[in-house]
PARO-154860 format. One record per atom (N, C-alpha, C, O): residue in one letter; x, y, z. Coordinates in steps of 0.02 Angstrom, whole numbers, padded with zeros to 5 digits, always signed. Layout:
REM PARO-154860
AXYZ...
END
This chain:
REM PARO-154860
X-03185-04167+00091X-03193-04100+00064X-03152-04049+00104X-03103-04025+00077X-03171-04030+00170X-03126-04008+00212X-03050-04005+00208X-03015-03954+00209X-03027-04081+00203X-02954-04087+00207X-02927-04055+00114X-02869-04038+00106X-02972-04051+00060X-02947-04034+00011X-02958-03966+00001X-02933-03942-00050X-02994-03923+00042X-03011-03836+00028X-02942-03837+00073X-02902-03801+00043X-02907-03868+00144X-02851-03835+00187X-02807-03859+00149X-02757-03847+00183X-02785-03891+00094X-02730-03926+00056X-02730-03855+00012X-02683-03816+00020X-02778-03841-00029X-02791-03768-00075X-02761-03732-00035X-02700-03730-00039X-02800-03687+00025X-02760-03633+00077X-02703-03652+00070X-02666-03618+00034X-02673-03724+00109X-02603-03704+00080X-02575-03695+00035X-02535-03648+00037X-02580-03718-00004X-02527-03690-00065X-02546-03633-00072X-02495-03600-00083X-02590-03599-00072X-02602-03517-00096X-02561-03483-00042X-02515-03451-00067X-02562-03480-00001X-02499-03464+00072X-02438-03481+00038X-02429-03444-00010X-02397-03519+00045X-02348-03541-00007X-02326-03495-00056X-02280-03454-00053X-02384-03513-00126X-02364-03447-00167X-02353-03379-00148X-02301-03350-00163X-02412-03344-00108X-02392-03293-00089X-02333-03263-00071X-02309-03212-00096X-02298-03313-00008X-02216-03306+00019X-02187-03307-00021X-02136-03276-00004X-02180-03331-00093X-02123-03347-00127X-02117-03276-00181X-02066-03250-00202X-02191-03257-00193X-02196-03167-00224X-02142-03137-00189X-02096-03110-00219X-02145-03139-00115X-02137-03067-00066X-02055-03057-00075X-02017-03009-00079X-02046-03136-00076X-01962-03140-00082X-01903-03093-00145X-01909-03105-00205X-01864-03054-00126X-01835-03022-00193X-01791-03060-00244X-01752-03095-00211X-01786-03064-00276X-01749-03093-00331X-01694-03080-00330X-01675-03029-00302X-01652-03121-00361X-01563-03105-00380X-01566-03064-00443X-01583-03103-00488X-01560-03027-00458X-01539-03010-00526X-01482-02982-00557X-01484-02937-00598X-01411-03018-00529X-01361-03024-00528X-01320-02962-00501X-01263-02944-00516X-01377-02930-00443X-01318-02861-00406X-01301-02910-00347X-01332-02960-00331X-01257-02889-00324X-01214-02913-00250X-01262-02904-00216X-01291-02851-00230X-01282-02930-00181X-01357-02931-00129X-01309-02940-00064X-01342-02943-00013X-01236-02946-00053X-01211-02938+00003X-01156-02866+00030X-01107-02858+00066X-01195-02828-00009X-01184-02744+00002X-01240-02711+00044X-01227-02655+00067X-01303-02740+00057X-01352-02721+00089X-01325-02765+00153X-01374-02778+00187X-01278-02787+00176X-01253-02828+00265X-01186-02800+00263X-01174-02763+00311X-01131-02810+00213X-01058-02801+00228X-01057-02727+00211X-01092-02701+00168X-01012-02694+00251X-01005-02628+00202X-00952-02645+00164X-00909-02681+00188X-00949-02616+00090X-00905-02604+00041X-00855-02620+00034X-00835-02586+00081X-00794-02652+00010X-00727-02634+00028X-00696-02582+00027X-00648-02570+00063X-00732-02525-00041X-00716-02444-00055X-00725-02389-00012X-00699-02333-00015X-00779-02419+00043X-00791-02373+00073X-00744-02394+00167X-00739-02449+00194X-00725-02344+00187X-00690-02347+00231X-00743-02338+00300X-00775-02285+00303X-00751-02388+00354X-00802-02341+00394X-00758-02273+00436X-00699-02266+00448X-00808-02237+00448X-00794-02147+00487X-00744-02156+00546X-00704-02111+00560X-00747-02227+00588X-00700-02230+00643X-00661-02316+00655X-00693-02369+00647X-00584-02312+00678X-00608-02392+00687X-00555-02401+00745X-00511-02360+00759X-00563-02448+00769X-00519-02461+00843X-00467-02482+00807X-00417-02472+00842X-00451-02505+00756X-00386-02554+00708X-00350-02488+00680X-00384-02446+00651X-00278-02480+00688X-00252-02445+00654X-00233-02463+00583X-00218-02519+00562X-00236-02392+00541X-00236-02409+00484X-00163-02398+00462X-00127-02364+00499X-00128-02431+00386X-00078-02413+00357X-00048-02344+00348X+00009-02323+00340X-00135-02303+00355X-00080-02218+00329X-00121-02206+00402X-00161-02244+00431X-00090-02124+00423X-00100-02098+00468X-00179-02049+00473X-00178-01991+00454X-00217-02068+00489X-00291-02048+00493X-00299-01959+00504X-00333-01916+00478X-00243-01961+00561X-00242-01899+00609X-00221-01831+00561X-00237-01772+00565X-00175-01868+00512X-00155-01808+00434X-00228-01763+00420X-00286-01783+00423X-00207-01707+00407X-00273-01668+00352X-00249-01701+00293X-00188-01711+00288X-00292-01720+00245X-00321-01737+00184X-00275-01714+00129X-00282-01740+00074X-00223-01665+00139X-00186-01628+00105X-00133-01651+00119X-00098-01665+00071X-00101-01666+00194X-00060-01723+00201X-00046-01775+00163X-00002-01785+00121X-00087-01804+00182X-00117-01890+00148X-00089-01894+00079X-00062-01942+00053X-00103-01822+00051X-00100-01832-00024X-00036-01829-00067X-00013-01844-00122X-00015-01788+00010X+00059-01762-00008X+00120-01766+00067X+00133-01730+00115X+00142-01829+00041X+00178-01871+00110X+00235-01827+00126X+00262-01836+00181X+00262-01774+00084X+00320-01735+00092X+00304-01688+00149X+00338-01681+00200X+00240-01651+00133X+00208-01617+00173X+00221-01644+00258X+00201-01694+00286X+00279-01565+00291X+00273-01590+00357X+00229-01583+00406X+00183-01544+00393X+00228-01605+00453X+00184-01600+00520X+00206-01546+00572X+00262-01523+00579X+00163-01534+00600X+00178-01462+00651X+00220-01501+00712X+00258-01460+00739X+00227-01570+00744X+00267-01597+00804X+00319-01622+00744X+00355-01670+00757X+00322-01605+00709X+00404-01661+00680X+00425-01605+00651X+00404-01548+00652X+00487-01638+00616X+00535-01597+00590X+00541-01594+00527X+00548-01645+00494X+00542-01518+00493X+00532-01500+00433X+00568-01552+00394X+00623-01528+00381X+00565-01618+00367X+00587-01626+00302X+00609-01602+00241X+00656-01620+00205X+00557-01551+00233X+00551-01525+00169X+00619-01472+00182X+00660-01473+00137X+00631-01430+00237X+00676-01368+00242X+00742-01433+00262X+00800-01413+00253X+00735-01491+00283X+00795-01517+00304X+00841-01552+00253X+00896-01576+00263X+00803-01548+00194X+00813-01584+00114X+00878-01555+00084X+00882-01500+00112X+00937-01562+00041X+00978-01540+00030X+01022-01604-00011X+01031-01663+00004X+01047-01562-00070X+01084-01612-00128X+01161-01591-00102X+01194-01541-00115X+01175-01639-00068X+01280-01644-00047X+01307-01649-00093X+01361-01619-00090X+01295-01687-00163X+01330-01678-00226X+01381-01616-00259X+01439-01606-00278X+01292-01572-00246X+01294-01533-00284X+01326-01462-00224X+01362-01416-00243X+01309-01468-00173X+01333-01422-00152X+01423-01435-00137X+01464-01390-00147X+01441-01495-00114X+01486-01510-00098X+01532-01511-00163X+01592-01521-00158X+01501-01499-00222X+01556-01456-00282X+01569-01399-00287X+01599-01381-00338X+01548-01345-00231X+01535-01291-00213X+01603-01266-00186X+01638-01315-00174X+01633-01213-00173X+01686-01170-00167X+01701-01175-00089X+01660-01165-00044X+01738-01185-00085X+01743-01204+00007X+01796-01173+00029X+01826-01195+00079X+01816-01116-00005X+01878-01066+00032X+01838-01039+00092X+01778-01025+00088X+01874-01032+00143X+01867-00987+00206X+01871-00942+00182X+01910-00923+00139X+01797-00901+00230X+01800-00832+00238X+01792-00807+00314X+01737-00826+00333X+01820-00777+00357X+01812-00759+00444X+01794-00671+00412X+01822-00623+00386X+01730-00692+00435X+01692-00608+00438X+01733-00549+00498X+01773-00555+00545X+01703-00501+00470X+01741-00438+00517X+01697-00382+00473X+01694-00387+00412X+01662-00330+00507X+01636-00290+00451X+01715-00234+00441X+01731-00211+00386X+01749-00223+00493X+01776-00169+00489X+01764-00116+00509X+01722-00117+00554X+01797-00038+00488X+01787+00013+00515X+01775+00073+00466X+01764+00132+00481X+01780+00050+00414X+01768+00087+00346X+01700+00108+00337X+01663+00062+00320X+01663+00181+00347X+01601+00180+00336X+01601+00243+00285X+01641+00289+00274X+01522+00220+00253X+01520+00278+00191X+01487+00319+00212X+01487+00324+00273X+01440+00371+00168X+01415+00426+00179X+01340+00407+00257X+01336+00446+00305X+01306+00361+00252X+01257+00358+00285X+01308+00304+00360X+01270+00276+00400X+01384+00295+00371X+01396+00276+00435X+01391+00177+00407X+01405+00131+00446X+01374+00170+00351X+01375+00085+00359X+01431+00080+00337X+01459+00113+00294X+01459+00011+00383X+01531-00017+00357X+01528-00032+00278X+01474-00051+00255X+01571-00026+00245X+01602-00045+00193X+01607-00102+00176X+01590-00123+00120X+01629-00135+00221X+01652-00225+00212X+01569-00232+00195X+01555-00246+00137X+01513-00223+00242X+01468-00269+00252X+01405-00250+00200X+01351-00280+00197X+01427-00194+00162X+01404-00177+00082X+01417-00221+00043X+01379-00259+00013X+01503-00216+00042X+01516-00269-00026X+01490-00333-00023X+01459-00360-00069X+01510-00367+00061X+01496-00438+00067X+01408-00456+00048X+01399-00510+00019X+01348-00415+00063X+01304-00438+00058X+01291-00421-00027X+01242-00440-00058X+01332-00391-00047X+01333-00401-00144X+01330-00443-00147X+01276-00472-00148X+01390-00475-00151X+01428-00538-00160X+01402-00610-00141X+01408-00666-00165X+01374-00583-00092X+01366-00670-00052X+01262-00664-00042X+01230-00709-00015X+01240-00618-00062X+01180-00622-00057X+01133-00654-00087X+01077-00653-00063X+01144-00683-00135X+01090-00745-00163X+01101-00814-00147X+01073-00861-00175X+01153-00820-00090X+01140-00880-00042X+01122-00866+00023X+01145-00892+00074X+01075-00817+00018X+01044-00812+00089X+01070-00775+00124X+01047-00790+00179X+01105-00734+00131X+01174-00714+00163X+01156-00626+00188X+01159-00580+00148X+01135-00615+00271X+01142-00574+00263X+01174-00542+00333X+01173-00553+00393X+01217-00469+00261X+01280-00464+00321X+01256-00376+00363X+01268-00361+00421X+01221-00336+00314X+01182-00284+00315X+01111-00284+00292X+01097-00327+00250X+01060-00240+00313X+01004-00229+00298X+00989-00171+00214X+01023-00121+00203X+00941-00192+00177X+00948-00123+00129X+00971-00045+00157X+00959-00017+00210X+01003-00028+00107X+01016+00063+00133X+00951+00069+00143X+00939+00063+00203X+00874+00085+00092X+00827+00109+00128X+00784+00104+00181X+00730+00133+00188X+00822+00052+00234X+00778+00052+00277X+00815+00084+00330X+00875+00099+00332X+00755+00094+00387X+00768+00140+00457X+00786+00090+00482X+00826+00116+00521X+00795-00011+00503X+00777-00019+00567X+00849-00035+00561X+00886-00040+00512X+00862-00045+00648X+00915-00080+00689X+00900-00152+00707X+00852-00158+00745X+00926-00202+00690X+00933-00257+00727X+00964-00300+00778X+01007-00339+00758X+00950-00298+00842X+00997-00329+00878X+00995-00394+00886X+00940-00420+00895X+01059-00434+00883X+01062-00487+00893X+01117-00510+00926X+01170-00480+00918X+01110-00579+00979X+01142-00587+01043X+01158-00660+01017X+01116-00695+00990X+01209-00674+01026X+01247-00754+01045X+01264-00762+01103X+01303-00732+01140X+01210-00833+01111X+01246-00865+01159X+01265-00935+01168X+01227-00984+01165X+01333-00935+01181X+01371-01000+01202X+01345-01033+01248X+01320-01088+01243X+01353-00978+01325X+01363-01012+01370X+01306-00933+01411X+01287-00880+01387X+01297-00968+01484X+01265-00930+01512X+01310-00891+01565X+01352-00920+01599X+01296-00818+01569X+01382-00795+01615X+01326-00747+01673X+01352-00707+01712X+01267-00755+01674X+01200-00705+01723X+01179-00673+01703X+01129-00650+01730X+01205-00645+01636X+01162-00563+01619X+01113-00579+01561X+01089-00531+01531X+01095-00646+01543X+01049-00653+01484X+00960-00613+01518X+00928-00569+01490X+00940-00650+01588X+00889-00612+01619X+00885-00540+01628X+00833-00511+01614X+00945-00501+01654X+00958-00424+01635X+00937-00394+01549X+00893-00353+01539X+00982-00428+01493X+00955-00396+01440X+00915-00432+01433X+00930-00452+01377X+00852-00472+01455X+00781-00480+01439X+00751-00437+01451X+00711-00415+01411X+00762-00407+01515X+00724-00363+01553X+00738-00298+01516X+00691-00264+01494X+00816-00278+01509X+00779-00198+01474X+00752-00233+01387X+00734-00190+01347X+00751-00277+01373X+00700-00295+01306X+00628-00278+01305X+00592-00257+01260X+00620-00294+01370X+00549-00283+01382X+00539-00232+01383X+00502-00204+01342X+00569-00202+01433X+00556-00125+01466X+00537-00063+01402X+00489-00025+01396X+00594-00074+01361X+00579-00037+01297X+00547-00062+01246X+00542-00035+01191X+00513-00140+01270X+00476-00149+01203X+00510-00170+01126X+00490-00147+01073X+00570-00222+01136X+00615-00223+01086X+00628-00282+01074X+00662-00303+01121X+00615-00342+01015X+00623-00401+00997X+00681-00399+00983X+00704-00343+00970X+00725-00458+00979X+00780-00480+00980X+00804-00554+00952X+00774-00605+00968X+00848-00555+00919X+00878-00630+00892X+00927-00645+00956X+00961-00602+00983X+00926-00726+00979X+00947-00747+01007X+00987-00807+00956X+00957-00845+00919X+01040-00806+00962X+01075-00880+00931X+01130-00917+00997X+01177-00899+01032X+01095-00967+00987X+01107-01016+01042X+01143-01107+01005X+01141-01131+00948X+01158-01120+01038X+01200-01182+01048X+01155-01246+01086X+01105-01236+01122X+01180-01302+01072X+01150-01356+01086X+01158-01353+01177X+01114-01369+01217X+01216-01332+01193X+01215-01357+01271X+01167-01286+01290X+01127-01289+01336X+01174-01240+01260X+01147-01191+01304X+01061-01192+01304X+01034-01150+01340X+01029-01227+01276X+00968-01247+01245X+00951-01313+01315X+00899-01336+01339X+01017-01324+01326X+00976-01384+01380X+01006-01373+01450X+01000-01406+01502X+01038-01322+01437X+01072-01303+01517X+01033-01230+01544X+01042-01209+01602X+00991-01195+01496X+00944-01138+01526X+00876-01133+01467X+00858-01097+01420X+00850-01202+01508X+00784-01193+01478X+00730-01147+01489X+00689-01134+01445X+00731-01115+01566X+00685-01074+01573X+00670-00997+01536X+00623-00961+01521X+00782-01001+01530X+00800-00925+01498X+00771-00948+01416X+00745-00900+01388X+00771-01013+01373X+00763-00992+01312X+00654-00987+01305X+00616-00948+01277X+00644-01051+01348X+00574-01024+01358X+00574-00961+01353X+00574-00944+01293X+00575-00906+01402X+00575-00819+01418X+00559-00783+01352X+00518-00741+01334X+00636-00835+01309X+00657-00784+01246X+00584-00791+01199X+00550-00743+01181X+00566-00879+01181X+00495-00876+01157X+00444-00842+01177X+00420-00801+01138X+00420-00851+01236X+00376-00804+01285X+00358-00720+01265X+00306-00687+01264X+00433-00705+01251X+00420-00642+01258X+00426-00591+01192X+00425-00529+01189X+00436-00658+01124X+00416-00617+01082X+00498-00640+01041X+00494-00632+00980X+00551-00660+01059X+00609-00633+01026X+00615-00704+00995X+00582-00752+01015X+00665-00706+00938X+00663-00758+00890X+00726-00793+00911X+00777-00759+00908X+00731-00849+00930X+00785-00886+00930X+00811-00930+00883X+00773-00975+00866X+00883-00929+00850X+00918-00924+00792X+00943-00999+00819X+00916-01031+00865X+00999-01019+00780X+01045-01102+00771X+01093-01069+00789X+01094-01010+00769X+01142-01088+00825X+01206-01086+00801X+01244-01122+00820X+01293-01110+00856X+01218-01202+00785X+01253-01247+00760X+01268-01286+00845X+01273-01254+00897X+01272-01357+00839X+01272-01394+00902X+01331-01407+00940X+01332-01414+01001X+01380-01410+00903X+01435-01394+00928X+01486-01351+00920X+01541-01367+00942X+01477-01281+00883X+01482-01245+00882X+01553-01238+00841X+01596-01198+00859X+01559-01275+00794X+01624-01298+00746X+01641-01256+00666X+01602-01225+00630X+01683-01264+00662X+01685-01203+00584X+01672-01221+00540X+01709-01269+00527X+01631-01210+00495X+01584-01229+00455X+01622-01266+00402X+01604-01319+00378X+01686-01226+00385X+01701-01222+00331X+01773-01274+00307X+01813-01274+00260X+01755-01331+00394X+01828-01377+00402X+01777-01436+00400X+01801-01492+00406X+01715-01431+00392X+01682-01499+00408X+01647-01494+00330X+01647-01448+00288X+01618-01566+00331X+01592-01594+00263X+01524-01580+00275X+01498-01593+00329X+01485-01547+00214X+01405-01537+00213X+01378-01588+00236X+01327-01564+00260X+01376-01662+00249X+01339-01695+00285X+01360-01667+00347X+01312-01649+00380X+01422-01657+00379X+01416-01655+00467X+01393-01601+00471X+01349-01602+00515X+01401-01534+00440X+01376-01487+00451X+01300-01480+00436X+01286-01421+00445X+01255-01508+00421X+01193-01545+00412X+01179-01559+00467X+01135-01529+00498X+01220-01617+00498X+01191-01635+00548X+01209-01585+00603X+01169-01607+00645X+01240-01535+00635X+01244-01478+00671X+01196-01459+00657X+01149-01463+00697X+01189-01433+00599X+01106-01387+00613X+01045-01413+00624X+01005-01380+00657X+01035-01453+00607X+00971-01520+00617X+00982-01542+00677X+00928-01562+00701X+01024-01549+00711X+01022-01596+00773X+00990-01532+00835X+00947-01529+00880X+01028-01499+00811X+00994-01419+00877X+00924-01393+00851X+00885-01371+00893X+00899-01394+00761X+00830-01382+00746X+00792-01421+00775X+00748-01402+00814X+00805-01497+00756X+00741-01553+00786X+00733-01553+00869X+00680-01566+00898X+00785-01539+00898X+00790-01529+00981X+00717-01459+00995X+00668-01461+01032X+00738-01407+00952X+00707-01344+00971X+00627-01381+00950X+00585-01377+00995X+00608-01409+00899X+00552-01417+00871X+00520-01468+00938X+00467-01451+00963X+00558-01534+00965X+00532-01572+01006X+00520-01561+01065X+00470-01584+01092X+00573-01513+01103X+00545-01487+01162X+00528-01419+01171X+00513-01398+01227X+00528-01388+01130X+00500-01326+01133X+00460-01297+01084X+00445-01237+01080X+00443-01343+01047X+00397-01331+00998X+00405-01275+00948X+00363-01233+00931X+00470-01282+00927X+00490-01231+00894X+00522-01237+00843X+00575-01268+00844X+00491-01201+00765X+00547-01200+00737X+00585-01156+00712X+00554-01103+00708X+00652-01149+00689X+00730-01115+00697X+00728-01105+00603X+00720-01142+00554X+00738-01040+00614X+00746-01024+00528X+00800-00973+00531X+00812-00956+00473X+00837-00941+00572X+00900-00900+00560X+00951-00938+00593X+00944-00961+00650X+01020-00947+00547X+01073-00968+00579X+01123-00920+00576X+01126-00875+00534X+01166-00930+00621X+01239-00884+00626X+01302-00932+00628X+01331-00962+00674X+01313-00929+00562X+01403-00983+00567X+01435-00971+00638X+01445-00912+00649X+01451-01007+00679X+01496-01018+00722X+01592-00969+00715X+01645-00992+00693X+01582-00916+00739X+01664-00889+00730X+01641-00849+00665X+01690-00818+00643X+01603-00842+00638X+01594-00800+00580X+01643-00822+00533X+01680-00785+00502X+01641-00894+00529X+01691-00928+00456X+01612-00952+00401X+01556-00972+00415X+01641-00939+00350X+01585-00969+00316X+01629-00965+00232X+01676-00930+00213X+01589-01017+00200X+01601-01025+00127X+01537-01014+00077X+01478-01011+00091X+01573-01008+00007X+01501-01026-00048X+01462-01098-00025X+01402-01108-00038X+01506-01149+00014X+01488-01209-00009X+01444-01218+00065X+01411-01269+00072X+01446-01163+00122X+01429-01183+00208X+01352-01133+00174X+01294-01153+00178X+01365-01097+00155X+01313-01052+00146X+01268-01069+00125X+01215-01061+00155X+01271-01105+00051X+01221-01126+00014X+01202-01220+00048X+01158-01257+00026X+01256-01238+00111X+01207-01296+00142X+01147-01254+00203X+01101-01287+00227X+01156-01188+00219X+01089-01180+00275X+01037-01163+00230X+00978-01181+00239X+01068-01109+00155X+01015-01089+00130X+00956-01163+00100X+00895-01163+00096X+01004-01217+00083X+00967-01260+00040X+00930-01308+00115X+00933-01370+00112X+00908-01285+00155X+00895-01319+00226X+00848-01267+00248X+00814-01276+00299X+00842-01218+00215X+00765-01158+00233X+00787-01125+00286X+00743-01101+00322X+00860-01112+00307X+00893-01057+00345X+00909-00999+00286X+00914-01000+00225X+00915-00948+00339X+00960-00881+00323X+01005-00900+00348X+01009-00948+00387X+01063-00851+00324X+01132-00868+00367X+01156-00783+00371X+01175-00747+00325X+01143-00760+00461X+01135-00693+00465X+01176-00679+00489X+01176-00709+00543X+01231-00639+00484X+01287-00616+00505X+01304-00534+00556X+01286-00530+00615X+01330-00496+00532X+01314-00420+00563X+01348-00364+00527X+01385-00367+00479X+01330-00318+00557X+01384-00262+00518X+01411-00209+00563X+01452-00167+00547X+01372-00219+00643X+01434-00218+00682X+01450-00275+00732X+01424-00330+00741X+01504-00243+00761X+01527-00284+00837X+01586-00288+00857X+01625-00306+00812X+01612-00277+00914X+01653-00269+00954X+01683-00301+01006X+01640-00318+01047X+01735-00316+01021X+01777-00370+01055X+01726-00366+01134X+01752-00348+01187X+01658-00385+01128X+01632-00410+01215X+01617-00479+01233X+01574-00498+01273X+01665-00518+01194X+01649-00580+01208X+01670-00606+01285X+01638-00640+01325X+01738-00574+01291X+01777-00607+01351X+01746-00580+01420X+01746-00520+01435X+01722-00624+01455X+01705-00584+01513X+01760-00549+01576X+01746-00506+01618X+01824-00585+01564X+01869-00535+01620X+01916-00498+01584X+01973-00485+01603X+01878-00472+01506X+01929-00437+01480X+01874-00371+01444X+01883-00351+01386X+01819-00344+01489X+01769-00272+01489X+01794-00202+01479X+01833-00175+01519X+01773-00177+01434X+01820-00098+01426X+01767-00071+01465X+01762-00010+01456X+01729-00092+01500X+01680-00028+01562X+01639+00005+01511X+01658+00009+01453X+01575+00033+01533X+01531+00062+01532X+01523+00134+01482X+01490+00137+01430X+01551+00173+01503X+01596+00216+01444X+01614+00197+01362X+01590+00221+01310X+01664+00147+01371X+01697+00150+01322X+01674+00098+01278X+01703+00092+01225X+01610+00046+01297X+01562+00006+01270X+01521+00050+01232X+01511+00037+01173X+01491+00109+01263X+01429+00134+01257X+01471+00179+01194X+01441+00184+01141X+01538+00210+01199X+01563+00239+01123X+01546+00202+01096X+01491+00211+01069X+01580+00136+01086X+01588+00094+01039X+01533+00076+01003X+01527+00085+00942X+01485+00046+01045X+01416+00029+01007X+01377+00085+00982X+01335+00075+00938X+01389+00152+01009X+01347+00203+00961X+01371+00236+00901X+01338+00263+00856X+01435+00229+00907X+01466+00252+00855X+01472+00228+00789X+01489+00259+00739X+01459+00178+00794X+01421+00139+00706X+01370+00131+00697X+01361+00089+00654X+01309+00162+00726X+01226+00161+00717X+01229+00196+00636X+01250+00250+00615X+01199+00135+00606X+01179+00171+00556X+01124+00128+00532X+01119+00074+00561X+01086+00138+00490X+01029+00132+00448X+01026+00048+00425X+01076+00037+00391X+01000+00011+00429X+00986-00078+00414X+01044-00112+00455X+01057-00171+00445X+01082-00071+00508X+01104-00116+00554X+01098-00185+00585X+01059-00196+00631X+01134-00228+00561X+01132-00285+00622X+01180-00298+00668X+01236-00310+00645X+01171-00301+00756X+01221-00304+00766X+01235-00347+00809X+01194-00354+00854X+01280-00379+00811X+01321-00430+00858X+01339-00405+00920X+01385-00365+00925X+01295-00434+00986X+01331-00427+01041X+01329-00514+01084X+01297-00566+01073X+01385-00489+01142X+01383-00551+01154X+01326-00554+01238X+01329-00512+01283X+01295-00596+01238X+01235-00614+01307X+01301-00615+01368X+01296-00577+01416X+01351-00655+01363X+01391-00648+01442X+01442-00585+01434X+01501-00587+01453X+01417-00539+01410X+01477-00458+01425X+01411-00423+01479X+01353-00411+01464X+01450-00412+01555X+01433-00373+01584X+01401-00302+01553X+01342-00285+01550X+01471-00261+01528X+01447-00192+01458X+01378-00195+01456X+01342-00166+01497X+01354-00234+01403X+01309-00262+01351X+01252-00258+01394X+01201-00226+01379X+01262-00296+01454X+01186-00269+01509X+01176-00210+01519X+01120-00184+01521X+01237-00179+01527X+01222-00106+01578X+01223-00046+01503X+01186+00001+01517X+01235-00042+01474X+01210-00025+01405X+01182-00033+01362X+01184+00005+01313X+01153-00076+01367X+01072-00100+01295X+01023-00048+01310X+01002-00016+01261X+01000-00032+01371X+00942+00019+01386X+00954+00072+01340X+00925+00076+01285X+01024+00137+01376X+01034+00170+01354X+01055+00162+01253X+01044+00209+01215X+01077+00114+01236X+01094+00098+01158X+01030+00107+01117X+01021+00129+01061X+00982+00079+01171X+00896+00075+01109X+00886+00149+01126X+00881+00176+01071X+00882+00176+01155X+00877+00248+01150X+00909+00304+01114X+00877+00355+01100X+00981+00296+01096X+01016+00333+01065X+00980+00311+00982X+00958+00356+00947X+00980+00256+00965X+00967+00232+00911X+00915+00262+00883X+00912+00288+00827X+00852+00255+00943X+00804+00299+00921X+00813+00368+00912X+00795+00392+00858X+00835+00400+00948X+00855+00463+00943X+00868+00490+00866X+00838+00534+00836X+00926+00445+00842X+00933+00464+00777X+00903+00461+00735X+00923+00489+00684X+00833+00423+00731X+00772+00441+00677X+00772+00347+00675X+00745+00321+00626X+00786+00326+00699X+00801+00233+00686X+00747+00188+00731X+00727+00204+00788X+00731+00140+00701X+00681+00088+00730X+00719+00027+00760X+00765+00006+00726X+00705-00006+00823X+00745-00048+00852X+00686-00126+00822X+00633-00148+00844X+00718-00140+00783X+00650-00188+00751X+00654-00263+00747X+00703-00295+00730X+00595-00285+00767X+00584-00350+00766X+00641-00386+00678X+00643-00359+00623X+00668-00437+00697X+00705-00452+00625X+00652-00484+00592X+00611-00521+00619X+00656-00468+00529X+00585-00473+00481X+00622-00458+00409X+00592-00424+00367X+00694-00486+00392X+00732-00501+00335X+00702-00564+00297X+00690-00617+00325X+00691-00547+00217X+00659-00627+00195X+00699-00662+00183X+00760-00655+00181X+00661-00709+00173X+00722-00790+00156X+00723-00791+00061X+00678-00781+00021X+00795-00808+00052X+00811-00788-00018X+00831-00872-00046X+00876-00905-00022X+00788-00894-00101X+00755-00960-00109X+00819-00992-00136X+00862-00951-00152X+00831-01039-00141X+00890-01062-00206X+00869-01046-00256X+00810-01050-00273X+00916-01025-00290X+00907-01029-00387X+00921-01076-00405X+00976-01102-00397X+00862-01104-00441X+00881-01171-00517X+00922-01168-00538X+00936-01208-00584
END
């Protein structure tokens, strides 16, 4: 009797366990242990095919550049099409011809003409400001002097610089970031635009942009043709590359350093074409150019004129 009531218990034990158990009812019952294949987990030591570190907007859109690399998107450009483009030389000069408000003549017509490839050679008549802007080749001592009266008066400035000079005075182009002023391209080896083929000239401007972007975390959106040569066909390769291509509407022989007209006859020269959307070309190694910038932002003002940060827009390609 005994051994047949503990034979009963068991099996009723038995059945019970086999209730508790869940059934198949044909869902994947190995989604409750594996995770998903759809679902990605939140972190993983394994690197993945796309780049994790992207925002989400990235990811979605691979064109989209990154803040440490180099603009793709502005470095993009059809050689076809530009390189069917007009490639006569032009060597800028504004001249000495000025109209009623003191602006050269030349640098009226030219920014007619050449202004829907980016091109600028003057500022609108209605504006007050002055723009100064400095090339430099090479370093001759006085780039730290006109930093200093920059500061002093509180006055941003375009710098256009060159590939060697970018790695032979790093502290001076640091300064120029530092302290507010925009540093421009001008081109890596400093060649005429308008004798080389839109790929090399591509790679001039790209090779000195990606340099500025990698070690100095910077990127370069105004260029200045080298020698002030430029074409329809040089023009429309910086514009189609997300440069301006900024020229001047004045400037005056201070390139040479043992060939200085002194203090005087600098300080005529540069005041005597102040006029209204000025840009102007000086050179960083003219002695002059140090010992007269102070006094120049002052006269400028004087005349009712703003010495102004450059803040010209960028003029898109047309379809």
């Amino acid at each position: 009797m005994k051994s047949t009531l503990t034979l009963l218990l068991s099996l009723l034990m038995i059945i019970a366990m086999t209730a508790c158990t869940p059934r198949d009812n044909g869902n994947n019952s190995s989604s409750a242990i594996e995770p998903s294949s759809s679902l990605a987990p939140s972190s993983s030591s394994e690197p993945s095919s796309m780049d994790e570190s992207k925002p989400s907007s990235a990811l979605e859109d691979e064109s989209a550049p990154l803040e440490d690399e180099p603009s793709t998107t502005a470095m993009s450009t059809d050689f076809e099409k530009i390189g069917a483009l007009e490639n006569t030389a032009v060597t800028w000069g504004p001249g000495v011809q000025v109209d009623e408000n003191n602006r050269t003549l030349g640098s009226i017509q030219m920014q007619e003409q050449y202004e829907k490839y980016c091109a600028y050679f003057i500022a609108p008549e209605t504006s007050d400001k002055v723009y100064l802007t400095f090339d430099e080749g090479y370093e001759n001592g006085y780039t730290p002097v006109i930093l200093d009266v920059l500061k002093e008066k509180q006055v941003s400035a375009v710098f256009f610089v060159t590939m060697d000079y970018v790695k032979t005075q790093p502290e001076l182009v640091q300064r120029m970031i530092d302290e507010g002023h925009i540093v421009g391209n001008h081109s890596t080896h400093h060649p005429n635009f308008t004798a080389i083929s839109p790929e090399k000239g591509m790679e001039e401007i790209k090779e000195l942009h990606d340099y500025m972007l990698e070690n100095y975390s910077y990127q370069m959106t105004l260029f200045r043709p080298p020698e002030g040569a430029f074409s329809v066909q040089s023009l429309s390769l910086a514009q189609s590359m997300g440069y301006q291509n900024v020229f001047w509407s004045f400037a005056y022989a201070d390139w040479d350093p043992n060939n200085q007209v002194g203090y005087d006859a600098a300080f005529e020269r540069t005041t005597k074409f102040i006029h209204p959307g000025a840009i102007y070309l000086l050179h960083a190694v003219s002695k002059d150019n140090s010992q007269i910038l102070g006094p120049l932002i002052d006269e400028i003002r004087a005349r009712g004129l703003t010495v102004a940060e450059y803040d010209l827009p960028y003029i898109p390609v047309k379809s």
